[in-house]
C-alpha positions in Angstrom: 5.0 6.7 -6.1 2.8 8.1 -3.2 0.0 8.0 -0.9 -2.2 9.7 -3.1 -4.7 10.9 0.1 -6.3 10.0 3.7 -3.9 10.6 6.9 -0.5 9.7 5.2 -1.6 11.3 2.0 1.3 12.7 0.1 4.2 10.9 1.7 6.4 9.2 -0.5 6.7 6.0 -1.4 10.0 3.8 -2.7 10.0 1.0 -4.8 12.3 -2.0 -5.0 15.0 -1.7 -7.5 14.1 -4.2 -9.8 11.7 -5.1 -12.5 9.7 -7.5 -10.2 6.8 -4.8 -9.7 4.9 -2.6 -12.0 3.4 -0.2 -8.9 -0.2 0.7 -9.4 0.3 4.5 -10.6 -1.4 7.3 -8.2 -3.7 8.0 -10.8 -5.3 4.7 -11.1 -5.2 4.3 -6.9 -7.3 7.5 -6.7 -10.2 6.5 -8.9 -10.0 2.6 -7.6 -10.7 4.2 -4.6 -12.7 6.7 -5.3 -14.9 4.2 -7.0 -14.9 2.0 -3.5 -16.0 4.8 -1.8 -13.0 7.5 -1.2 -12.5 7.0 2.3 -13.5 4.3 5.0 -14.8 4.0 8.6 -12.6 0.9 9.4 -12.8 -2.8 7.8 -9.9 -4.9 6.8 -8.3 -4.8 3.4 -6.5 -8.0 1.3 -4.4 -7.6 -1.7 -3.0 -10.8 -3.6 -0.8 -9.2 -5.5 0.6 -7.0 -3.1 4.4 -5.9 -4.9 5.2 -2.8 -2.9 2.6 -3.2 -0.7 1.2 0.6 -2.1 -2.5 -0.2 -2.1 -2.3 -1.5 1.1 -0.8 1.6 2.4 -3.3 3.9 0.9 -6.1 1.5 2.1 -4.7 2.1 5.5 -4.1 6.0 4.6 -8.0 6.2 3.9 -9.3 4.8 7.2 -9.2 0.8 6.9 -7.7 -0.8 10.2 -5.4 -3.3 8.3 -4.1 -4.6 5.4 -3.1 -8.1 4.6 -0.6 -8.0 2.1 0.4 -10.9 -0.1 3.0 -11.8 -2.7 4.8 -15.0 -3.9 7.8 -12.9 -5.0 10.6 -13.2 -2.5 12.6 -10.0 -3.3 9.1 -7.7 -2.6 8.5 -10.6 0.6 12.1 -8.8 1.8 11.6 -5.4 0.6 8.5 -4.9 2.5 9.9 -6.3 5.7 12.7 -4.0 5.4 10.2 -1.2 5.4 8.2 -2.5 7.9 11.5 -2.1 9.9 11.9 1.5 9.4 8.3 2.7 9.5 5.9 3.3 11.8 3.0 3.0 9.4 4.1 -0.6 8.2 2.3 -1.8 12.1 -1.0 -2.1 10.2 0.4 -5.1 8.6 
């Protein structure tokens, strides 16, 4: 799993170890967003299903200001507040 393009395109993304997420494949991120558009000039994006939090992180990656990420599961809840932790990119959350 990556950020498929935009400023953090190509950097890797992890996963948590369990079966709680199906992450959205790159293939299927690149034409969602290349059907919204491809790349943005600001504007704030929500996912309710959020899982790894990987479409909010290319939403970012392609020019949106911030992403409001949101999932009932507690084990993704965790995992992306560990992440948020450890990377810099995680502060449009």
């Amino acid at each position: 799993m990556r950020i498929v393009a935009g400023k953090y395109g190509s950097r890797s993304l992890k996963s948590p170890k369990n079966d709680a997420t199906r992450p959205t494949q790159d293939k299927i991120k690149g034409a969602i967003f290349s059907s919204l558009g491809n790349m943005f000039d600001g504007g704030n994006f929500l996912d309710c299903y959020s899982g790894t939090g990987n479409m909010g992180l290319e939403a970012v990656s392609r020019g949106m200001d911030h992403a409001t990420l949101v999932d009932n599961n507690k084990e993704c809840k965790e995992f992306k507040g560990r992440k948020r932790d450890q990377n810099h990119l995680w502060k449009y959350f």
